[in-house]
BALUMKOL-661443 format. One line per 2 residues: number of its first residue (from 0); their letters; for each residue z, x, y of N, C-alpha, C. Coordinates in Angstrom, 1 decimal, padded with zeros to 4 digits. Layout:
BEGIN
NUM	A	Z,X,Y,Z,X,Y,Z,X,Y | ...
// end
This chain:
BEGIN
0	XX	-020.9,021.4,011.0,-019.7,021.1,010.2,-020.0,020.7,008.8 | -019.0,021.3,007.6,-019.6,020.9,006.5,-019.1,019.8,005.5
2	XX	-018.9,019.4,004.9,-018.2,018.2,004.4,-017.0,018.8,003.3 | -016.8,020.0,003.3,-015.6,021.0,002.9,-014.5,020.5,003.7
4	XX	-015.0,020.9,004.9,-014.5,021.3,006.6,-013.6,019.8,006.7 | -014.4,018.7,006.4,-014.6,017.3,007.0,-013.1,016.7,006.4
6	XX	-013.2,017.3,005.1,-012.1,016.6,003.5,-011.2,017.5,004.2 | -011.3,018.7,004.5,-009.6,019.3,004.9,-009.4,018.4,006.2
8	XX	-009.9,017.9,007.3,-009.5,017.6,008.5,-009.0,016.2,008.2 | -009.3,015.7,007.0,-008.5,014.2,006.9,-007.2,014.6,006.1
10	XX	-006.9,015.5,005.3,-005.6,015.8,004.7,-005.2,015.9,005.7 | -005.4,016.9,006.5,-004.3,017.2,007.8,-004.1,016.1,008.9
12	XX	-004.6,015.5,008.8,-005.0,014.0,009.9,-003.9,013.0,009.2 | -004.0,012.8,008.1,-003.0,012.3,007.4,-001.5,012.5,007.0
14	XX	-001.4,013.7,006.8,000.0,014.6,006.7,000.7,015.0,008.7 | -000.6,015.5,009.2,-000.1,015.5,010.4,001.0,016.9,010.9
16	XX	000.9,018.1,009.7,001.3,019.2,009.1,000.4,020.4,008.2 | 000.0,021.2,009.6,-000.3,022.4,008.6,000.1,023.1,006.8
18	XX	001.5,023.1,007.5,001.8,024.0,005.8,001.9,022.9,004.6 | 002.2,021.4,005.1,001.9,020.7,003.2,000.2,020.6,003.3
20	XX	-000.6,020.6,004.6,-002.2,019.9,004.1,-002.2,021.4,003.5 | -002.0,022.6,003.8,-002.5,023.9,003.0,-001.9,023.7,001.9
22	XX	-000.8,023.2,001.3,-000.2,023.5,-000.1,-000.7,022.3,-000.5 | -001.0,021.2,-000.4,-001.7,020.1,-000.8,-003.2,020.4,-001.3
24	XX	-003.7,021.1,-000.5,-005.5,022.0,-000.7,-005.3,023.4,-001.4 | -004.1,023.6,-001.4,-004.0,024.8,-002.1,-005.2,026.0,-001.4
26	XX	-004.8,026.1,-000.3,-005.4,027.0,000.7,-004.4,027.8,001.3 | -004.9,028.7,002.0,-003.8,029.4,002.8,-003.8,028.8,004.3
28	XX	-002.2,028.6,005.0,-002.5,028.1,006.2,-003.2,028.7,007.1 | -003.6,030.1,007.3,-004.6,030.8,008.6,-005.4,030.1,007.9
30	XX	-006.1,030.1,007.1,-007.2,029.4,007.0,-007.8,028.3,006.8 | -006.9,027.4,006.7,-007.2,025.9,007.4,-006.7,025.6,008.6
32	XX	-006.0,026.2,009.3,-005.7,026.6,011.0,-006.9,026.7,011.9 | -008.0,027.9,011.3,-009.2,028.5,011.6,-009.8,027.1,011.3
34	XX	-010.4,026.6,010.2,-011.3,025.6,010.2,-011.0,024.8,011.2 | -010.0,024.3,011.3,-009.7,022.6,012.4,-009.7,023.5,013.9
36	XX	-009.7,024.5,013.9,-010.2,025.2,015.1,-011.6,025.2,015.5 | -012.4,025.4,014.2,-013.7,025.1,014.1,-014.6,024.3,014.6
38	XX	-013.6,023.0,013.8,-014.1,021.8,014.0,-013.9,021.3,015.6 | -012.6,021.8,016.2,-012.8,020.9,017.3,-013.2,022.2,018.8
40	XX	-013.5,023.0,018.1,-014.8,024.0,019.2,-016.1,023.2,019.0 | -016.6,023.0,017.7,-017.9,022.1,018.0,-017.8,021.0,018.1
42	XX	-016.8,020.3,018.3,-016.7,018.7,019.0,-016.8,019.0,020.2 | -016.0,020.3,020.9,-016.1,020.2,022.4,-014.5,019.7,023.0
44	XX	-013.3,018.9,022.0,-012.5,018.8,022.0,-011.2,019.1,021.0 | -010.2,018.8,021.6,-008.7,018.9,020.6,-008.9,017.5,020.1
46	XX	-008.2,017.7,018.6,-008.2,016.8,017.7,-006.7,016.6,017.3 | -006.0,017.5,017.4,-004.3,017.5,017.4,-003.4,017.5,019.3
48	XX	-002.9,017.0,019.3,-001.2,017.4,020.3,-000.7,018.5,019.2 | -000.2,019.7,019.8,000.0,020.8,019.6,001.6,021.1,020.1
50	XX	002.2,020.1,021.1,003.6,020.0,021.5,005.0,020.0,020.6 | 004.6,020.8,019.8,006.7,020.2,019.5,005.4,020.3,017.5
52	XX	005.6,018.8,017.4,005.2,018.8,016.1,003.8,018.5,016.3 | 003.0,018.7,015.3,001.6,018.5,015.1,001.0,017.1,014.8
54	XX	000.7,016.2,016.2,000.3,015.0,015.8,-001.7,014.5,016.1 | -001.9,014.0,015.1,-003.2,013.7,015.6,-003.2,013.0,017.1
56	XX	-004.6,012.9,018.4,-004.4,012.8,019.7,-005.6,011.2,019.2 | -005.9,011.0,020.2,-006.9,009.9,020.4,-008.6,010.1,020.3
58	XX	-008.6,011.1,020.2,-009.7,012.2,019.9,-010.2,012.0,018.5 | -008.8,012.9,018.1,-008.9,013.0,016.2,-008.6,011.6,016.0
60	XX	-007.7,010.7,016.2,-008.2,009.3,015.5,-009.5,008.8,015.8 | -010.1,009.0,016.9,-011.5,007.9,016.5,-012.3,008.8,015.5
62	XX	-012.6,010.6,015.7,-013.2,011.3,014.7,-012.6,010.6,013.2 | -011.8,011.0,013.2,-011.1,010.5,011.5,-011.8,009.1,011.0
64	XX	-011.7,008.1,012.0,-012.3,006.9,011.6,-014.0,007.1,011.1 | -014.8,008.0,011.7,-016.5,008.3,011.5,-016.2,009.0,010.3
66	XX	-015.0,009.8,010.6,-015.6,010.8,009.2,-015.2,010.0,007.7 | -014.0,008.9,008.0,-013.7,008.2,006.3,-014.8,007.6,005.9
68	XX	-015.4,007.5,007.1,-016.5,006.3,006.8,-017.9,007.0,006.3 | -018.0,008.0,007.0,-019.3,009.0,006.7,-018.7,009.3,004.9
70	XX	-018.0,010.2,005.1,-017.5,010.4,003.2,-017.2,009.7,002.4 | -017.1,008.4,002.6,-016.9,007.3,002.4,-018.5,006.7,001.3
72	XX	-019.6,006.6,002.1,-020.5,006.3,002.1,-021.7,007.3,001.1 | -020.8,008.6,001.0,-021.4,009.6,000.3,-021.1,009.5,-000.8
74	XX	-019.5,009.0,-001.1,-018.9,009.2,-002.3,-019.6,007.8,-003.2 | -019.6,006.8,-002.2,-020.3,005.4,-002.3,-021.9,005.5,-003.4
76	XX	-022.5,006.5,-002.3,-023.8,006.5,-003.2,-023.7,007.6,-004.0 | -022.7,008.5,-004.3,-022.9,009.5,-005.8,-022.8,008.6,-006.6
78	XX	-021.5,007.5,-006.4,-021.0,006.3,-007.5,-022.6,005.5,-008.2 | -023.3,005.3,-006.8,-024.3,004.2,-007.1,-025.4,004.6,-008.0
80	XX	-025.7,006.1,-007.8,-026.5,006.2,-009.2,-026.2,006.8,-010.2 | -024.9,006.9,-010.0,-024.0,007.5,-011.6,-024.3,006.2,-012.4
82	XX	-023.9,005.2,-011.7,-024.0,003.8,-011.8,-025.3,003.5,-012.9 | -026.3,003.7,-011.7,-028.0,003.6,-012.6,-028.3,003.8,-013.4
84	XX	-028.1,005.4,-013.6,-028.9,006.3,-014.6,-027.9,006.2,-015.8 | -026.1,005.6,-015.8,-025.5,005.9,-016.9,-025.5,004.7,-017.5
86	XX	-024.6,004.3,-018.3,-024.3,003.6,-019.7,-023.0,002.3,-018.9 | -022.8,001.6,-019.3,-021.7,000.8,-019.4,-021.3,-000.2,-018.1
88	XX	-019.8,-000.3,-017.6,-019.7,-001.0,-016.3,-019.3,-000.6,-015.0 | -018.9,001.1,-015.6,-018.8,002.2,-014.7,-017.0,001.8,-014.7
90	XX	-016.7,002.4,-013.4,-015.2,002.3,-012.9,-015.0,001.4,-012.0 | -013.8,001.3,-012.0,-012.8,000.5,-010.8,-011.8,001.2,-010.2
92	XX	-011.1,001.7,-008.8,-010.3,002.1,-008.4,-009.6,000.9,-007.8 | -008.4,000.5,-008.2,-007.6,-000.5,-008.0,-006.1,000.0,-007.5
94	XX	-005.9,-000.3,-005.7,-004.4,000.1,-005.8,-003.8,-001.2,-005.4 | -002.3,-000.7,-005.1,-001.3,-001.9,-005.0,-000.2,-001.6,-004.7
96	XX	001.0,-001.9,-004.6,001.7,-001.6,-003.6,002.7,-001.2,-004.8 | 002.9,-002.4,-005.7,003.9,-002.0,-006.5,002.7,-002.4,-008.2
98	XX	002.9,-002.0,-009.4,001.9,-001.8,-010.2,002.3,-003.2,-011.5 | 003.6,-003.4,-010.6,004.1,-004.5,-011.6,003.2,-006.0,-010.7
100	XX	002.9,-006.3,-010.1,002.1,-007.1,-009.3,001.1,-007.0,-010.4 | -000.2,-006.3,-010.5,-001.3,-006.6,-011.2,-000.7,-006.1,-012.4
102	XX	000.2,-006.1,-013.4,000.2,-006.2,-015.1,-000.8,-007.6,-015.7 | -000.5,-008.7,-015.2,-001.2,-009.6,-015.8,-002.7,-009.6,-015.7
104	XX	-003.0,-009.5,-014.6,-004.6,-009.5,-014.5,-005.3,-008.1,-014.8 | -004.7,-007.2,-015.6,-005.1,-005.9,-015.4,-005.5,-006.2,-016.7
106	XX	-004.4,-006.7,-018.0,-004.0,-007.0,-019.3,-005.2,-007.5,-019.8 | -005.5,-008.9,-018.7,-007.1,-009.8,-018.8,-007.9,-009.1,-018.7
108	XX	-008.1,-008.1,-017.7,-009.2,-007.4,-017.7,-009.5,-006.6,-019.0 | -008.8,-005.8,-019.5,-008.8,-004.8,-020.4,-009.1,-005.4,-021.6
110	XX	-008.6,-006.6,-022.0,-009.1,-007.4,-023.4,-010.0,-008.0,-023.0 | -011.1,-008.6,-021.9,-011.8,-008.7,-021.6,-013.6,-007.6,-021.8
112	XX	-012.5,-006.6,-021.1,-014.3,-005.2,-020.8,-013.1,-004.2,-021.1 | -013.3,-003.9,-022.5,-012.6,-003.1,-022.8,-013.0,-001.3,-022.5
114	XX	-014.1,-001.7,-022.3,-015.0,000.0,-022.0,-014.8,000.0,-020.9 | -014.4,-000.3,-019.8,-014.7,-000.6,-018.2,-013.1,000.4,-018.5
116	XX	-013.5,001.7,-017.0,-012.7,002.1,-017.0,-011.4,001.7,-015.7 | -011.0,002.4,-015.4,-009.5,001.4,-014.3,-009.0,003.4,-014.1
118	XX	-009.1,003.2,-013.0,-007.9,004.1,-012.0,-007.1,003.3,-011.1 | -005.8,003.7,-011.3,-005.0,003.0,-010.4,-004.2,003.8,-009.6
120	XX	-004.0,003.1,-008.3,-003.1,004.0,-007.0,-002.0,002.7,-006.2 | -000.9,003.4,-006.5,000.3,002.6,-005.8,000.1,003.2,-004.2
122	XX	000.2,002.4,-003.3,000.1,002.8,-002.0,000.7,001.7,-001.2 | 001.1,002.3,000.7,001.7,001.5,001.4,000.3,000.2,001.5
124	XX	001.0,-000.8,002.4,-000.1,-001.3,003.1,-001.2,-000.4,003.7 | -000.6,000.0,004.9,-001.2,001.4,006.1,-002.5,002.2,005.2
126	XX	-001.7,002.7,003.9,-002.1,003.9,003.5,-003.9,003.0,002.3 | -003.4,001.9,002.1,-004.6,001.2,001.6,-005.6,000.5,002.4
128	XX	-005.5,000.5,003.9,-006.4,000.1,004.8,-007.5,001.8,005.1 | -006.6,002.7,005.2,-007.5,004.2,005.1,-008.4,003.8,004.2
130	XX	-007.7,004.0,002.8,-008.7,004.5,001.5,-009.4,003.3,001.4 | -009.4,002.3,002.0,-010.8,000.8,002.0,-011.8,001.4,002.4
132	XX	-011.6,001.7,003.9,-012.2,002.5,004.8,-013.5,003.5,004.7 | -011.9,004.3,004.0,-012.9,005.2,003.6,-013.6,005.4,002.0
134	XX	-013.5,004.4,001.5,-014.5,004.0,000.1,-013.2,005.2,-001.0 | -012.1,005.5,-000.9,-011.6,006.1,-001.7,-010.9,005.3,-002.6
136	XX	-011.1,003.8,-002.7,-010.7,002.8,-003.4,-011.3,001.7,-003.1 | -011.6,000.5,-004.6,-012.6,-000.3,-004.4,-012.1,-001.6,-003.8
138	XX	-010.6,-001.9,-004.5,-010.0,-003.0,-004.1,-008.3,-003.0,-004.1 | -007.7,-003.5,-003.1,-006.0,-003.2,-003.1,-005.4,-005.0,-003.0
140	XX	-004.8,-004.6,-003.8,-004.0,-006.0,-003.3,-003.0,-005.7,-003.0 | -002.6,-006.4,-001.4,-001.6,-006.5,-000.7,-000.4,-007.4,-000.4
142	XX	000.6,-006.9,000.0,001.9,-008.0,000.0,001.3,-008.9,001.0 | 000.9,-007.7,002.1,000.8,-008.7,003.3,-000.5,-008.3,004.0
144	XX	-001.2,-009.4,004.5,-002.8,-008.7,004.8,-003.0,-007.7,005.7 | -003.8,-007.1,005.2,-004.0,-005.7,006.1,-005.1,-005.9,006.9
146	XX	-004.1,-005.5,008.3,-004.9,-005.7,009.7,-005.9,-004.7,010.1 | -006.9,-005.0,010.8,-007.9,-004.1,011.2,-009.3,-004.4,010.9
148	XX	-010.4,-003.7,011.3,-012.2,-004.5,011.4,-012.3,-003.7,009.8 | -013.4,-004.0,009.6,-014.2,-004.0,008.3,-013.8,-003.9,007.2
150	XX	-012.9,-005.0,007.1,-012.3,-005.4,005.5,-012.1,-006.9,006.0 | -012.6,-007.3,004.0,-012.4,-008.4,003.6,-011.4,-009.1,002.8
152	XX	-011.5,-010.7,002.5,-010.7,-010.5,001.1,-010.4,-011.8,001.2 | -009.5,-012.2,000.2,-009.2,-013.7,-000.1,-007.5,-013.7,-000.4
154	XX	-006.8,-014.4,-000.1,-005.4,-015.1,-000.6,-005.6,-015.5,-001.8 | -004.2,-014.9,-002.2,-003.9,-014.9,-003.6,-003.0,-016.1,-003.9
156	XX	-001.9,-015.4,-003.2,-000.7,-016.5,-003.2,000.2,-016.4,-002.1 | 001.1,-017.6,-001.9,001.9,-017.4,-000.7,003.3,-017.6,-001.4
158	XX	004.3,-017.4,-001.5,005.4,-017.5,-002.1,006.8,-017.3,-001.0 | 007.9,-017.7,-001.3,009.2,-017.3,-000.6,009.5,-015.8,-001.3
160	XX	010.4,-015.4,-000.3,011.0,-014.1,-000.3,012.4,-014.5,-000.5 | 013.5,-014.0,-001.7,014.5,-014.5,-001.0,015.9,-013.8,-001.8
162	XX	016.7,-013.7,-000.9,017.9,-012.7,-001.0,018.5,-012.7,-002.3 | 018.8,-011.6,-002.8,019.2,-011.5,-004.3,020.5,-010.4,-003.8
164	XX	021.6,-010.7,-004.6,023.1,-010.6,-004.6,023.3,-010.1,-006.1 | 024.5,-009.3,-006.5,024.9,-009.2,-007.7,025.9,-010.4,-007.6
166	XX	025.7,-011.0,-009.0,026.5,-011.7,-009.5,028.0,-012.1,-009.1 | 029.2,-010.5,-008.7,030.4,-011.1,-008.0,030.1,-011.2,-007.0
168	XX	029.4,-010.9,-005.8,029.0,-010.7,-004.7,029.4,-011.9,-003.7 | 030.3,-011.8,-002.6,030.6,-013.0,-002.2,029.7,-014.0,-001.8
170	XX	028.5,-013.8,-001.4,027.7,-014.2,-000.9,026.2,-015.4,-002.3 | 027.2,-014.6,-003.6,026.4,-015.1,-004.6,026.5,-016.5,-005.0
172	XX	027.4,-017.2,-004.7,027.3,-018.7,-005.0,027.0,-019.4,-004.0 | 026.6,-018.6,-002.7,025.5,-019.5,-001.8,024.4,-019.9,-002.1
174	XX	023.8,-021.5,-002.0,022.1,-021.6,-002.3,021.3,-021.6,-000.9 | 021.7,-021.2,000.1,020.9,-020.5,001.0,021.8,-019.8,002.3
176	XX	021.2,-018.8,003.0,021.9,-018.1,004.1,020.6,-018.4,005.1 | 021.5,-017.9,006.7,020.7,-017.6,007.8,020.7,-016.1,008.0
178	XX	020.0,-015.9,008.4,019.8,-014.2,009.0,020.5,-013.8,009.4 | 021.5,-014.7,010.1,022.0,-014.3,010.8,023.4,-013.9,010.3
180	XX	023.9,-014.6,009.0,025.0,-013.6,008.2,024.9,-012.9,007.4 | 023.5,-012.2,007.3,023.4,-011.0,007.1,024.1,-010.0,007.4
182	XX	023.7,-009.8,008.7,024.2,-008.7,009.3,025.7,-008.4,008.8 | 025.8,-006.8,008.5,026.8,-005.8,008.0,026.5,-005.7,007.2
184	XX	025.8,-006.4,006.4,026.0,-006.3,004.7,025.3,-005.1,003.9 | 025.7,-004.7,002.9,024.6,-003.9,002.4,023.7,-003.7,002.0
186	XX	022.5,-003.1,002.3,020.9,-003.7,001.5,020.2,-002.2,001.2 | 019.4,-002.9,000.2,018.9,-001.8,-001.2,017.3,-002.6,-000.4
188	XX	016.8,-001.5,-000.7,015.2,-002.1,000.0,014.0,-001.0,-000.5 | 013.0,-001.2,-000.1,011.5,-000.1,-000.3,012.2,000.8,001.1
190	XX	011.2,002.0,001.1,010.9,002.3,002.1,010.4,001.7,003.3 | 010.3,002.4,004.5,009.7,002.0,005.9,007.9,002.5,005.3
192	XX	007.4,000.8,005.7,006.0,000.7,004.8,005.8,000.3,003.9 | 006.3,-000.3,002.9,006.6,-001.0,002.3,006.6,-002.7,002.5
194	XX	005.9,-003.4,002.0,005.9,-005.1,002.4,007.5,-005.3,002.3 | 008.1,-005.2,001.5,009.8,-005.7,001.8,010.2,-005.3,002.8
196	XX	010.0,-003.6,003.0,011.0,-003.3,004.1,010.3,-003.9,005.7 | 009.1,-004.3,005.7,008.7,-004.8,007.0,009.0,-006.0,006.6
198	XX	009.1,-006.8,005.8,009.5,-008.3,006.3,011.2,-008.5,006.5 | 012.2,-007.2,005.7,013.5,-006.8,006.5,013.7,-006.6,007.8
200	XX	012.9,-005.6,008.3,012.7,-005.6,009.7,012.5,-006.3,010.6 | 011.8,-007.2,010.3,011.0,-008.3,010.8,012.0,-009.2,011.1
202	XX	012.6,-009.9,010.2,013.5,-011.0,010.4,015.0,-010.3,011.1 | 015.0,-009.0,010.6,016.3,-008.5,011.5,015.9,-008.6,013.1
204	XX	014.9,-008.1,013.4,014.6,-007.6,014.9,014.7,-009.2,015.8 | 013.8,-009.9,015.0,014.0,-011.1,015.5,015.0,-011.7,016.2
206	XX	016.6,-011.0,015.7,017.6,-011.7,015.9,018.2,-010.5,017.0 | 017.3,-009.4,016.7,017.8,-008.2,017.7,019.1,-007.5,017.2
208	XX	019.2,-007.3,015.8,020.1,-007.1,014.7,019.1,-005.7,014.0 | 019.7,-005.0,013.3,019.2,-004.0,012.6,020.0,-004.0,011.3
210	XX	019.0,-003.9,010.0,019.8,-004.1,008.8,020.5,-002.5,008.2 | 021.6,-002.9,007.6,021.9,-002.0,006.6,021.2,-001.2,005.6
212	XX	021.1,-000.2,005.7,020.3,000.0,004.0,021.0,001.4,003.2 | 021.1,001.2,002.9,022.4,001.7,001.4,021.2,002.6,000.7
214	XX	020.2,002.2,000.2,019.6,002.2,-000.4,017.9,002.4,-000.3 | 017.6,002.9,-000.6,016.0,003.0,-000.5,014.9,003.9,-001.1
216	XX	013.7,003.4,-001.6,013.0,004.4,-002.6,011.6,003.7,-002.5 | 010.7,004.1,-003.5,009.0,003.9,-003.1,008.9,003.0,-004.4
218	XX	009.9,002.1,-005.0,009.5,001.7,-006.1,009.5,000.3,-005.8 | 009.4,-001.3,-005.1,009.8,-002.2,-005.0,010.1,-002.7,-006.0
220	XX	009.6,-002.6,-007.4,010.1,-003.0,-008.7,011.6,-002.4,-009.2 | 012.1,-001.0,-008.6,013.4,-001.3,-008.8,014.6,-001.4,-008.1
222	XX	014.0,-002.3,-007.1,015.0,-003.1,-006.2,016.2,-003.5,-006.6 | 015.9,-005.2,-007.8,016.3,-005.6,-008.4,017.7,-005.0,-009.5
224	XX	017.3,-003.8,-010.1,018.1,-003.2,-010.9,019.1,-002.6,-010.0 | 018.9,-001.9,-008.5,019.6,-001.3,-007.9,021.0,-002.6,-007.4
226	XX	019.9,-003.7,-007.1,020.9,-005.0,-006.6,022.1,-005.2,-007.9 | 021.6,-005.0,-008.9,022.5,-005.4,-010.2,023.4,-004.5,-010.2
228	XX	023.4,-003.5,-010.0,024.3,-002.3,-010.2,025.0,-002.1,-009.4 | 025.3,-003.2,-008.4,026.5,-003.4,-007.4,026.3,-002.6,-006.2
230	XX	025.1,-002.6,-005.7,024.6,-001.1,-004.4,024.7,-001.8,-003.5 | 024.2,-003.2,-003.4,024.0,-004.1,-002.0,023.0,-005.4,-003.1
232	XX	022.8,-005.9,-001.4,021.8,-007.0,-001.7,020.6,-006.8,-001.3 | 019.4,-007.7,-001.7,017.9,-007.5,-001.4,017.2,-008.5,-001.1
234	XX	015.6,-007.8,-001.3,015.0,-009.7,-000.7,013.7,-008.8,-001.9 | 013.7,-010.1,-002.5,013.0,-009.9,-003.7,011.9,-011.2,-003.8
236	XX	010.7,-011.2,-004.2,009.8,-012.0,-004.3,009.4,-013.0,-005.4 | 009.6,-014.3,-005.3,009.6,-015.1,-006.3,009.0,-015.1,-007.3
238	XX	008.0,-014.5,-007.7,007.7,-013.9,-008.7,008.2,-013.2,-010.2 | 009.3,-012.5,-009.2,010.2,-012.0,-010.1,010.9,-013.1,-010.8
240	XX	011.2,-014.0,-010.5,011.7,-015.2,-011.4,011.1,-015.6,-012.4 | 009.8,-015.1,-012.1,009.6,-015.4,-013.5,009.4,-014.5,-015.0
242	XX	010.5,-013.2,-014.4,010.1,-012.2,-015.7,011.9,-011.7,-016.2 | 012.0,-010.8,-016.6,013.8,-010.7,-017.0,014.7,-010.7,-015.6
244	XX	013.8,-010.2,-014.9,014.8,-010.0,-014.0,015.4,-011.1,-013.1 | 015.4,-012.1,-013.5,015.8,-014.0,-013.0,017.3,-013.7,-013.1
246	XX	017.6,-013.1,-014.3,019.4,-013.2,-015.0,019.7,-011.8,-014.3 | 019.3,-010.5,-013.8,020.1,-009.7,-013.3,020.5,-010.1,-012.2
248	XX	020.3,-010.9,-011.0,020.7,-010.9,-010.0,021.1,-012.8,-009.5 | 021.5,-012.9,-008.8,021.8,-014.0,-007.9,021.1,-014.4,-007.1
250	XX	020.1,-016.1,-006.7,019.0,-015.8,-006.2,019.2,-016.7,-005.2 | 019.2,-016.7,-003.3,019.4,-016.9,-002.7,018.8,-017.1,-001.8
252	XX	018.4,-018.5,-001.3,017.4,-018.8,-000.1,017.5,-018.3,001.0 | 016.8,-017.9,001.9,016.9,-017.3,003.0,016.3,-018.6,004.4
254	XX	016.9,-018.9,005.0,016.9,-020.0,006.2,015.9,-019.4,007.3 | 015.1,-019.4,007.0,013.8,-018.7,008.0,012.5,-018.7,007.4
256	XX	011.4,-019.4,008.1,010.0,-019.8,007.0,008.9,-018.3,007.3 | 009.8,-017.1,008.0,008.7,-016.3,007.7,009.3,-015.0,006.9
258	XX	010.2,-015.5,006.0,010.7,-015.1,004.8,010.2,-015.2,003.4 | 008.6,-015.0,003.5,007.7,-015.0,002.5,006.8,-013.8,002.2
260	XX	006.0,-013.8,001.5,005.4,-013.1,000.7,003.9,-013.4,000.5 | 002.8,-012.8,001.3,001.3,-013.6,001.2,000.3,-012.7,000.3
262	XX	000.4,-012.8,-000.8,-000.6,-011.8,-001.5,-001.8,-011.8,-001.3 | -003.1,-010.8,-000.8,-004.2,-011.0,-000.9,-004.8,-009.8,-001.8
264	XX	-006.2,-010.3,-002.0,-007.2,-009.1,-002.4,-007.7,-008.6,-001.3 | -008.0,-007.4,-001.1,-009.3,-006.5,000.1,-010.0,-005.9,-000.5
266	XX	-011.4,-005.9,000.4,-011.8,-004.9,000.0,-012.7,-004.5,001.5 | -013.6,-003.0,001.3,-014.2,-002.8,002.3,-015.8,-003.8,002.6
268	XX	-015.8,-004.5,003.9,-017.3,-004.7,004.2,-018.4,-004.1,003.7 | -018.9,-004.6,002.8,-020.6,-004.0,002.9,-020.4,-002.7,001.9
270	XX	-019.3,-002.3,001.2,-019.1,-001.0,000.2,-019.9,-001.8,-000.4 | -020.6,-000.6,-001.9,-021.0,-000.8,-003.1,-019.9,-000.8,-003.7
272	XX	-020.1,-002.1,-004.5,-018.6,-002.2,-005.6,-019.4,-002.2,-006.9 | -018.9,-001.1,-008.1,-019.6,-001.2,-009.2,-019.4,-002.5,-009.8
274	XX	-020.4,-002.4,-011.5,-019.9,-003.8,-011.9,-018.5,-003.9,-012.6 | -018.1,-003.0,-012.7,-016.6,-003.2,-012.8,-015.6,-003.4,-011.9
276	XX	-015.9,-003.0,-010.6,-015.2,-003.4,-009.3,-015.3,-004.8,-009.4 | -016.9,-005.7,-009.3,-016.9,-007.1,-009.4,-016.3,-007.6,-010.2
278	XX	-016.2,-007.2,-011.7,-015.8,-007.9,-012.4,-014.3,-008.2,-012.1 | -013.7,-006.9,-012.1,-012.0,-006.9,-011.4,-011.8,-008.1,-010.5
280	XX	-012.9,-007.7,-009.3,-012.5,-008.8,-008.2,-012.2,-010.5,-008.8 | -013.4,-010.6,-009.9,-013.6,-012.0,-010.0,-012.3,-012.5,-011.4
282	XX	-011.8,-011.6,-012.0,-010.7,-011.7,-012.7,-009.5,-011.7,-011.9 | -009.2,-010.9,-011.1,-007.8,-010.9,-009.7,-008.2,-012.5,-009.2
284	XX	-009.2,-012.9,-008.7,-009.1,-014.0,-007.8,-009.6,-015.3,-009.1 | -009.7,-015.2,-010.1,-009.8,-016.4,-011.1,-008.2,-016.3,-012.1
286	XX	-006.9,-015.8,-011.6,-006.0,-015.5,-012.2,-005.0,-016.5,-011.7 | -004.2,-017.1,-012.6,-003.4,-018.0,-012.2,-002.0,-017.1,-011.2
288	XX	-002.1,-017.1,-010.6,-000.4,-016.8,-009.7,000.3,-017.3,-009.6 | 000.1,-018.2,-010.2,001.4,-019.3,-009.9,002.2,-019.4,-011.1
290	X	001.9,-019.2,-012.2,002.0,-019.3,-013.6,003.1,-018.1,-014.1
// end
């Protein structure tokens, strides 16, 4: 098997769909059909369920897991002597969930090492536990820690989460609710995957209630504006208080202590991090949060 072969079997492992991983690789689907046929003739096994829709089996997730890690480790050491033999502090690949999170420490960084280069990738939780994994990113900060073996990291901050209302909104001259009069109401949220929309879920299921959502998109930063514009209400992270968006909305305690928000840094065990990854790291975790 070749490491061509390897990169197409995680697009499709990932998508979980022939015709986008082929329009994604910009290949023809018989012929990325044939390869993952390839591949799981010389495993000896199926790597997909083939029933109905195309899902990876238990097979292909433990392969997928060897192979992030194997390419992982390749991509690892081309970095490490691009590293050696070149000039400066190299790069950083930094993702995050939403991009308005790291503005300040990015800001520091940049008037700091101003030659130090920065790639950045917005991603779910889920989707920044892979690319740790598999070395396709050096460090992510998360809303909420990302579960699973070989990753590290440190707490950033812990903060409340808490319901934001437009201004007429009946509900807006409350200074705190229970969960439990939520329910009906209308809510503007992230997608499914998203740290808001799982701590929505979270506190709804709790009660064995399912929330409303009116609303929904991949931006958690523009929650807030969607709440101002009279769509519904939300659950927004204290943070935001501290930037314009304090006056667009109505800011309302939520009566439940796992109605918060735990930021950390990750990264992968034992990766080579360039010296611009460290430096990143040691500016993210020497940054005031609270401020």
């Amino acid at each position: 098997m070749d490491l061509h072969s390897l990169r197409q079997f995680l697009v499709v492992a990932r998508l979980e769909h022939l015709s986008r991983a082929a329009e994604e690789l910009r290949v023809a689907q018989p012929s990325l059909s044939r390869t993952i046929a390839r591949l799981e003739n010389e495993l000896g096994a199926p790597l997909f369920d083939r029933g109905g829709r195309l899902r990876l089996n238990e097979a292909g997730r433990l392969f997928r897991g060897h192979v992030e890690r194997s390419l992982g480790e390749l991509d690892a050491g081309r970095r490490a002597v691009t590293e050696a033999v070149g000039e400066g502090i190299g790069t950083v690949r930094l993702a995050s969930e939403t991009l308005f999170t790291i503005a300040g420490p990015l800001t520091a960084y940049k008037r700091a090492h101003p030659a130090g280069d920065v790639v950045l990738h917005q991603m779910t939780g889920e989707e920044m536990g892979r690319a740790l994994r598999a070395q396709d990113v050096d460090l992510c900060i998360a809303s909420q820690p990302i579960p699973g073996e070989g990753l590290e990291g440190v707490q950033l901050m812990d903060e409340p989460v808490w319901l934001c209302a437009p201004h007429d909104h009946p509900i807006a001259a409350r200074t705190s609710v229970a969960v439990e009069e939520l329910a009906g109401l209308s809510f503007v949220s992230s997608r499914v995957g998203h740290w808001q929309r799982r701590v929505l879920d979270r506190l709804f299921a709790s009660r064995d209630l399912m929330p409303r959502i009116v609303c929904e998109g991949d931006e958690p930063g523009a929650v807030a504006y969607m709440i101002a514009a009279g769509i519904g209400v939300g659950l927004i992270p204290d943070m935001a208080r501290r930037t314009d968006t304090r006056s667009l909305v109505a800011w309302i305690a939520v009566d439940d202590p796992a109605c918060r928000r735990v930021l950390t840094l990750q990264w992968a065990t034992g990766a080579h991090l360039s010296t611009a990854a460290r430096l990143m790291r040691d500016t993210i975790t020497g940054w005031d949060w609270g401020a």
